[in-house]
C-alpha positions as CSV (number, residue, x, y, z in Angstrom):
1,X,0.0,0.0,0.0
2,X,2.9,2.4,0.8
3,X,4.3,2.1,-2.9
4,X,0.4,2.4,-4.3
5,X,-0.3,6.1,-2.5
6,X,3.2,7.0,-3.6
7,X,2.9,6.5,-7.2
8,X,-0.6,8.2,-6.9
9,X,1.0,11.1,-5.7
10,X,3.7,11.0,-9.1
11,X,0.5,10.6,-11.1
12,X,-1.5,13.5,-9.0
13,X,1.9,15.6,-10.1
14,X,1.4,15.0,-13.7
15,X,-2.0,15.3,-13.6
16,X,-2.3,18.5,-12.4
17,X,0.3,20.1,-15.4
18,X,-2.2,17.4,-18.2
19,X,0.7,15.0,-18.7
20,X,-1.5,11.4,-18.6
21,X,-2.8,12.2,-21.8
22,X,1.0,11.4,-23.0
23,X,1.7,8.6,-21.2
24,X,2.9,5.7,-23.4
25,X,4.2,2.9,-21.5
26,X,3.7,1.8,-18.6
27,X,5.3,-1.2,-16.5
28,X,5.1,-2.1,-13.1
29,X,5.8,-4.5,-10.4
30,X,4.0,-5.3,-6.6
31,X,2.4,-2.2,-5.3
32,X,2.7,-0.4,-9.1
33,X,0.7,-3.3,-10.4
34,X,-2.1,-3.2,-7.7
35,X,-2.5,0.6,-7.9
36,X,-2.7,0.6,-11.9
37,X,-5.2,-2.3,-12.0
38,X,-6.9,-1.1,-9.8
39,X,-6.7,2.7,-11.7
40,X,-8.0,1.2,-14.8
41,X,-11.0,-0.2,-13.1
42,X,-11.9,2.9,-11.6
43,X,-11.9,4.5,-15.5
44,X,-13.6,1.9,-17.2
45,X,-10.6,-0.1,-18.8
46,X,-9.5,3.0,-19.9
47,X,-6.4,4.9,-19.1
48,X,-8.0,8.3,-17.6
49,X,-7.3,11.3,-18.6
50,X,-6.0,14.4,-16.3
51,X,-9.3,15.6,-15.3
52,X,-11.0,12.5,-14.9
53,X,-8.1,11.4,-13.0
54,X,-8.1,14.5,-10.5
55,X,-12.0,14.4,-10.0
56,X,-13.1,10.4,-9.9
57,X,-10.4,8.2,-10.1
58,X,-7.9,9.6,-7.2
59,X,-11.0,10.5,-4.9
60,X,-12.0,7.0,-5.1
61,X,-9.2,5.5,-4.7
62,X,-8.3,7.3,-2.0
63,X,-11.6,6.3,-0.2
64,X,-10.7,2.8,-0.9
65,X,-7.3,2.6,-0.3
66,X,-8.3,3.8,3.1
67,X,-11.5,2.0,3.9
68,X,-10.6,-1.1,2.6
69,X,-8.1,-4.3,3.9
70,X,-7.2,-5.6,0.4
71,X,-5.4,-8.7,2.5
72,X,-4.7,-9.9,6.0
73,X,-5.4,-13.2,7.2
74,X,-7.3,-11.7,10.4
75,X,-9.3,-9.4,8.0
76,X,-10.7,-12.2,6.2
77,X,-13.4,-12.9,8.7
78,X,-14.9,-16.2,9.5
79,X,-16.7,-16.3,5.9
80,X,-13.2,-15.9,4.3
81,X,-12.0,-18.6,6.5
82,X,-14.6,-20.8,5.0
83,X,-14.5,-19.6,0.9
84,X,-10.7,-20.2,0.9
85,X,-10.4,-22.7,3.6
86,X,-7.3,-24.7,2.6
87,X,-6.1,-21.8,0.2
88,X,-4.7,-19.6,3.0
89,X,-1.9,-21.9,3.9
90,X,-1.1,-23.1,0.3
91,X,-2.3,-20.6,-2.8
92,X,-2.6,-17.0,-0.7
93,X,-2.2,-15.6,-4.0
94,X,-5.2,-16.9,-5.6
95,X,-7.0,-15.5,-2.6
96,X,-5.3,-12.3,-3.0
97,X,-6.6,-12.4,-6.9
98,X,-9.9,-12.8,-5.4
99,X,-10.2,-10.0,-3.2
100,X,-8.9,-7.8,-5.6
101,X,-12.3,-8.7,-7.7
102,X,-13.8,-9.0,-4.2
103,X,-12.4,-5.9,-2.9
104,X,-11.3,-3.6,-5.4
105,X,-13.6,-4.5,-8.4
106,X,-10.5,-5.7,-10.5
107,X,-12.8,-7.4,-12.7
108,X,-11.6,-7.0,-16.2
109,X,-9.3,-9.2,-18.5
110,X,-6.0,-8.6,-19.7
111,X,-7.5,-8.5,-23.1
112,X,-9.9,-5.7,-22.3
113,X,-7.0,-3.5,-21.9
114,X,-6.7,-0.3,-24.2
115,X,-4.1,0.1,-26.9
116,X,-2.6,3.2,-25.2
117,X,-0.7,3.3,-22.9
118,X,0.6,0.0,-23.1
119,X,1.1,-1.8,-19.7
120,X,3.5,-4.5,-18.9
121,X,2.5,-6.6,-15.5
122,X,6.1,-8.1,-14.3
123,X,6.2,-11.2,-12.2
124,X,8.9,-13.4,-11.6
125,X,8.7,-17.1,-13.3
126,X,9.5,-19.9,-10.7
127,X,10.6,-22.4,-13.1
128,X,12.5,-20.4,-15.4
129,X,13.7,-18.0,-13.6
130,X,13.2,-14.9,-15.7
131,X,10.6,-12.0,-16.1
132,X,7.2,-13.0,-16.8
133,X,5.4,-10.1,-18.2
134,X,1.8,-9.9,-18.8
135,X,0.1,-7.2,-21.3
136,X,-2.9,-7.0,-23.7
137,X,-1.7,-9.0,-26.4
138,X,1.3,-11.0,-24.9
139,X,2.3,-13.3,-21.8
140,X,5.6,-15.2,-21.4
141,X,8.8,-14.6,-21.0
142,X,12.1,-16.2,-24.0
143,X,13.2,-19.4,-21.9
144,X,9.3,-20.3,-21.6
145,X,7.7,-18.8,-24.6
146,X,5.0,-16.6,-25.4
147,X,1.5,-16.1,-25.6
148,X,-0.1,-14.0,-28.0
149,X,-3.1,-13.8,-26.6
150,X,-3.7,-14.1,-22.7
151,X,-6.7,-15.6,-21.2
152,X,-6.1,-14.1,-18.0
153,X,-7.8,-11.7,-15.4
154,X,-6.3,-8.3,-14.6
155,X,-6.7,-9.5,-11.1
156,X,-4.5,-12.5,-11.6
157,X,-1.6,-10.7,-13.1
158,X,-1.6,-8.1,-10.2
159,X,-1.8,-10.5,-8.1
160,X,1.1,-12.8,-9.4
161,X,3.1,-9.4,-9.8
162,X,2.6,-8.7,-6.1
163,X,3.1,-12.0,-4.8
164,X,5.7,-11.2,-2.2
165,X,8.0,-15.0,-2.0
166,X,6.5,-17.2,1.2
167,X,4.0,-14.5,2.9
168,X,1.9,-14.5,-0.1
169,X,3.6,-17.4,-2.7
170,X,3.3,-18.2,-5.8
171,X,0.4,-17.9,-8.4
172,X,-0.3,-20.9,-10.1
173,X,-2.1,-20.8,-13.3
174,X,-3.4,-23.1,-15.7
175,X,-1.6,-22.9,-19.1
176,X,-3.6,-22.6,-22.4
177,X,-2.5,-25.7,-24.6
178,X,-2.1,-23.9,-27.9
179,X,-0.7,-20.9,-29.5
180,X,3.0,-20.9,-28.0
181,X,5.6,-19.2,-29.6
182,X,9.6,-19.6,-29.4
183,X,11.4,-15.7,-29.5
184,X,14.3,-14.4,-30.3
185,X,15.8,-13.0,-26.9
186,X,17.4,-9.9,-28.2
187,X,14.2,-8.5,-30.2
188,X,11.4,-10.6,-28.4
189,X,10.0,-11.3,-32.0
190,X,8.2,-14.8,-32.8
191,X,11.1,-17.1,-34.3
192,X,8.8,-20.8,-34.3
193,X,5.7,-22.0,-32.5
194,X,6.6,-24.2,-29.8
195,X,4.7,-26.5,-27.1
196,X,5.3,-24.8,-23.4
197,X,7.7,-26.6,-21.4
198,X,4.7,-26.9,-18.6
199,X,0.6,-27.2,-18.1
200,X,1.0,-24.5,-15.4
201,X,3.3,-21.9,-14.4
202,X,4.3,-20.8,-11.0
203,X,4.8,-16.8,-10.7
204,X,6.2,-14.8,-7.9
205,X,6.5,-11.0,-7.4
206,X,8.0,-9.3,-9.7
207,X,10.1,-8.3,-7.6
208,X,12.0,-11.5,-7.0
209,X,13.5,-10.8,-10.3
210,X,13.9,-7.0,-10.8
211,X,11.9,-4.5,-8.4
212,X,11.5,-1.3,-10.4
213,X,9.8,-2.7,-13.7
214,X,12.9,-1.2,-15.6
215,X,13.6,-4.3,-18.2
216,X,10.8,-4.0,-20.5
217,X,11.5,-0.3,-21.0
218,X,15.2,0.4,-20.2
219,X,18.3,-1.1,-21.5
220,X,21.7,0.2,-20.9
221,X,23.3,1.6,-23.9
222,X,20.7,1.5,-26.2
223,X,17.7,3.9,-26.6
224,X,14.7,3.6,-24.4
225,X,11.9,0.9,-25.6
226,X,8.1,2.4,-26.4
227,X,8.8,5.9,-25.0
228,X,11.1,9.0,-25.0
229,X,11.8,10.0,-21.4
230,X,11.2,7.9,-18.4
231,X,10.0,8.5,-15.0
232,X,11.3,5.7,-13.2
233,X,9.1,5.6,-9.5
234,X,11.1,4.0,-6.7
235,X,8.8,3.6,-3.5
236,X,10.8,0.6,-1.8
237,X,11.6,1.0,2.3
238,X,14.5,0.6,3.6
239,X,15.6,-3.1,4.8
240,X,13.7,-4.3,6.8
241,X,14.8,-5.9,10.4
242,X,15.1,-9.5,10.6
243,X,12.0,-11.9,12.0
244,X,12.3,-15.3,13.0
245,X,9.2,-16.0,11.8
246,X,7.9,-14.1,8.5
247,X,4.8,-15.6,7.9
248,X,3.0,-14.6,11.4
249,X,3.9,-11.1,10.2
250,X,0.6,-12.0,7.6
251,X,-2.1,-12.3,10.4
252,X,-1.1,-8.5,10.9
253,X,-0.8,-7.6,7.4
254,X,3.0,-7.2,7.1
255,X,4.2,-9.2,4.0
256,X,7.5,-10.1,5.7
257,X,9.7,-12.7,3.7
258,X,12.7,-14.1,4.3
259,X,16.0,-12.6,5.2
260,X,17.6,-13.2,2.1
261,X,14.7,-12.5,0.1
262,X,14.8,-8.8,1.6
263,X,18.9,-8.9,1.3
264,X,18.8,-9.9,-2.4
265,X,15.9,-7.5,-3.3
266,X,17.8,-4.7,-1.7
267,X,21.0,-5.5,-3.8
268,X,19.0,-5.8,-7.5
269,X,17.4,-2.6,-6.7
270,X,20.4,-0.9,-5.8
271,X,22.5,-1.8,-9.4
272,X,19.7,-1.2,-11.1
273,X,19.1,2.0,-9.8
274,X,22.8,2.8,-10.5
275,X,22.8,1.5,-14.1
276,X,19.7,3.9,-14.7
277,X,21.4,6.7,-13.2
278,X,24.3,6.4,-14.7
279,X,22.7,6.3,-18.5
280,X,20.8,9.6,-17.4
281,X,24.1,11.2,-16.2
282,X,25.3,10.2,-19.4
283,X,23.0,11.9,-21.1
284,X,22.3,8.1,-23.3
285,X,18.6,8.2,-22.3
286,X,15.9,11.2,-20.6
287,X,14.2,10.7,-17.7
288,X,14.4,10.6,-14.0
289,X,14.0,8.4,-10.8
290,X,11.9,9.4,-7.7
291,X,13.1,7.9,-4.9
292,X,11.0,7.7,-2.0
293,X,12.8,8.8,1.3
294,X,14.3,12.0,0.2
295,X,12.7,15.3,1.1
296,X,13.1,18.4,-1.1
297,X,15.7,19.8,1.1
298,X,17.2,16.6,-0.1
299,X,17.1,17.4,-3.2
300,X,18.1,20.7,-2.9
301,X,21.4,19.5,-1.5
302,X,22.0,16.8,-4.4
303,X,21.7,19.5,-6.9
304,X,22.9,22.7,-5.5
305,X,19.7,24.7,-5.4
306,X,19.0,27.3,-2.8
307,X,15.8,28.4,-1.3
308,X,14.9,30.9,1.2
309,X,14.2,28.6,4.6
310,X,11.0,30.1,4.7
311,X,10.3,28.7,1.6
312,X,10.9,24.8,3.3
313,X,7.7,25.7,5.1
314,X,5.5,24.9,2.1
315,X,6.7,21.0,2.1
316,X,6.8,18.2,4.2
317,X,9.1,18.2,7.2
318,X,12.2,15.7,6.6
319,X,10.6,13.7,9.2
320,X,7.5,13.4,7.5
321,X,9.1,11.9,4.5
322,X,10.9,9.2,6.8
323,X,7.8,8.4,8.4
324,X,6.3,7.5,5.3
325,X,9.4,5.5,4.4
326,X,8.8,3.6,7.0
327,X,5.3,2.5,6.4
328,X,5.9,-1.0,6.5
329,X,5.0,-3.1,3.2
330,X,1.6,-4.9,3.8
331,X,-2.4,-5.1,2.2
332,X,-4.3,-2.9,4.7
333,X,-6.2,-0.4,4.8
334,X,-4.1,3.2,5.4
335,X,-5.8,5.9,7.5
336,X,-6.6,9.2,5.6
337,X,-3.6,11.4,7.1
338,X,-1.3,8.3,6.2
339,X,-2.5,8.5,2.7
340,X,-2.1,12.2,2.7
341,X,1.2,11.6,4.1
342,X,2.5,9.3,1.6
343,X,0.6,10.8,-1.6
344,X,1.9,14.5,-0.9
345,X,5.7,12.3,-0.7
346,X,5.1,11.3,-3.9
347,X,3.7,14.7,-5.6
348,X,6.6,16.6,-4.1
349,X,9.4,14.6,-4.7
350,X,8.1,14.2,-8.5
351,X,8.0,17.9,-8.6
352,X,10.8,18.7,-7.1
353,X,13.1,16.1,-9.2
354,X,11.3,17.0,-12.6
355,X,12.2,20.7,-11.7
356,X,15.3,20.8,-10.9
357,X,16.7,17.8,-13.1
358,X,14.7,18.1,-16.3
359,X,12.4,20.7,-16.7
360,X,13.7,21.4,-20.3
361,X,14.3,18.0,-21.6
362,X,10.8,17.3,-20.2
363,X,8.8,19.9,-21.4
364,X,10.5,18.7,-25.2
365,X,9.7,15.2,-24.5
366,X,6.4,15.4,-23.7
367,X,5.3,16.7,-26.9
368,X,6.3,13.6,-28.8
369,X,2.7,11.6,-29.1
């Protein structure tokens, strides 16, 4: 939930200056996917616009963002106990695809998704260890093959893109038989059909294999894939402190895993972040990368700007924008002035990053369509 209200504060940002109506791509992992599902629900199973976005969709989201447990063990209630029985200790991620429909009215299919902007739903494949993407018109990944036309729910690829390693597991789906291709690695084009290696595939967050959705839409030395300037959105906590036992973390909503789950994550996120920075500095692709923590004072000292103190009055204290770090990750329901919190994080730090690192090279951009 922290990363969802963050990334509706970048979107509030862009909103407010009519930038949705240039978004092209889209990609997203965990928290990114739940938020975007669930954003496309809210507009029809259509990407909204800037208005619509700042006078239905974000209102209602809000309201259910704060109203509504999406997932915690305790929160399911006696009936839960008895729909899912079994499923709580061994598919929590089927459950979780549920309440999402339940919950969230994530009802639509893969296939009802618009043209524009695309969007890429990353999990993590179990058995071949690569990134699993799910979209409109394609599922798969090059060791397994690909799909040209998915059968799925919206809900299940959230779901499998937010299914945190052993406090939520896997998402195990039922293949389709037919329609299989073999691609080329290097330009993802169809090379031969091809029979999949398995009846069902076993998908774990996103995450697990890359956490900021970078891959489909930046490599490193070459040109950015689908878009012209990227606005990479970078709502992980910090590391969390070791538990002994992850999973009772779930009865309270935390989605704890594994110490070296958390270790791992931390590292991937890290050189990626680098490698993206890097290519910006570089000047080889546009774009920037919010990262949640950092106040504008923050990023005043990164880049040298000055501002009168008074000024600092205007945005969140620095210890706001810790204490909205430290939210910890889990499916429950955030009180209003938690969302405010978080949400104003994200507006501020996407203004404030925009502004001082590409407000040119942005404005430019943007008019590409």
């Amino acid at each position: 939930m922290r990363a969802a209200v963050f990334h509706l504060g970048v979107l509030r940002r862009l909103a407010n200056e009519e930038r949705l109506e240039h978004v092209a791509q889209i990609s997203t992992v965990s928290g990114g996917s739940l938020v975007t599902a669930a954003i496309f629900s809210a507009s029809g199973m259509q990407w909204p616009s800037s208005d619509q976005f700042r006078r239905a969709v974000y209102p209602e989201l809000r309201k259910l963002i704060t109203t509504t447990d999406l997932f915690t063990v305790s929160g399911v209630g006696w009936s839960g106990l008895a729909r899912y029985n079994a499923r709580l200790l061994f598919a929590r991620a089927s459950v979780l695809a549920d309440l999402l429909k339940r919950r969230w009215g994530v009802t639509g299919y893969l296939r009802d998704l618009p043209s524009r902007p695309g969007w890429l739903i990353n999990a993590t494949c179990i058995e071949t260890g690569k990134n699993w993407r799910f979209g409109k018109r394609e599922m798969g990944d090059w060791r397994f093959g690909r799909h040209y036309d998915p059968p799925f729910l919206m809900a299940e690829a959230a779901a499998a893109s937010a299914a945190v390693p052993y406090a939520i597991g896997a998402l195990t789906l039922k293949l389709p038989k037919e329609g299989w291709y073999r691609t080329d690695p290097a330009t993802r084009k169809p090379v031969e059909r091809s029979e999949p290696p398995a009846k069902r595939v076993r998908l774990w967050d996103g995450g697990a294999y890359e956490n900021l959705g970078l891959e489909a839409l930046f490599k490193p030395q070459r040109p950015l894939i689908g878009c012209n300037f990227l606005i990479c959105s970078d709502a992980s906590g910090p590391l969390p402190p070791a538990r002994r036992f992850p999973l009772l973390g779930l009865v309270r909503g935390h989605l704890a895993s594994p110490r070296l789950f958390d270790i791992a994550s931390e590292q991937i996120r890290s050189l990626r972040s680098r490698m993206l920075v890097d290519a910006l500095e570089r000047g080889d692709v546009e774009g920037v990368l919010l990262r949640m923590g950092n106040s504008v004072r923050d990023l005043d000292l990164k880049t040298g700007r000055t501002r009168e103190a008074e000024q600092y009055d205007h945005f969140q204290e620095d210890r706001e924008t810790l204490l909205a770090l430290r939210h910890p990750t889990d499916l429950k329901a955030i009180p209003k002035a938690l969302f405010d919190r978080i949400a104003r994080h994200g507006y501020e730090i996407a203004d404030a990053t925009l502004t001082a690192y590409a407000s040119k090279q942005f404005t430019r951009a943007l008019e590409w369509a």
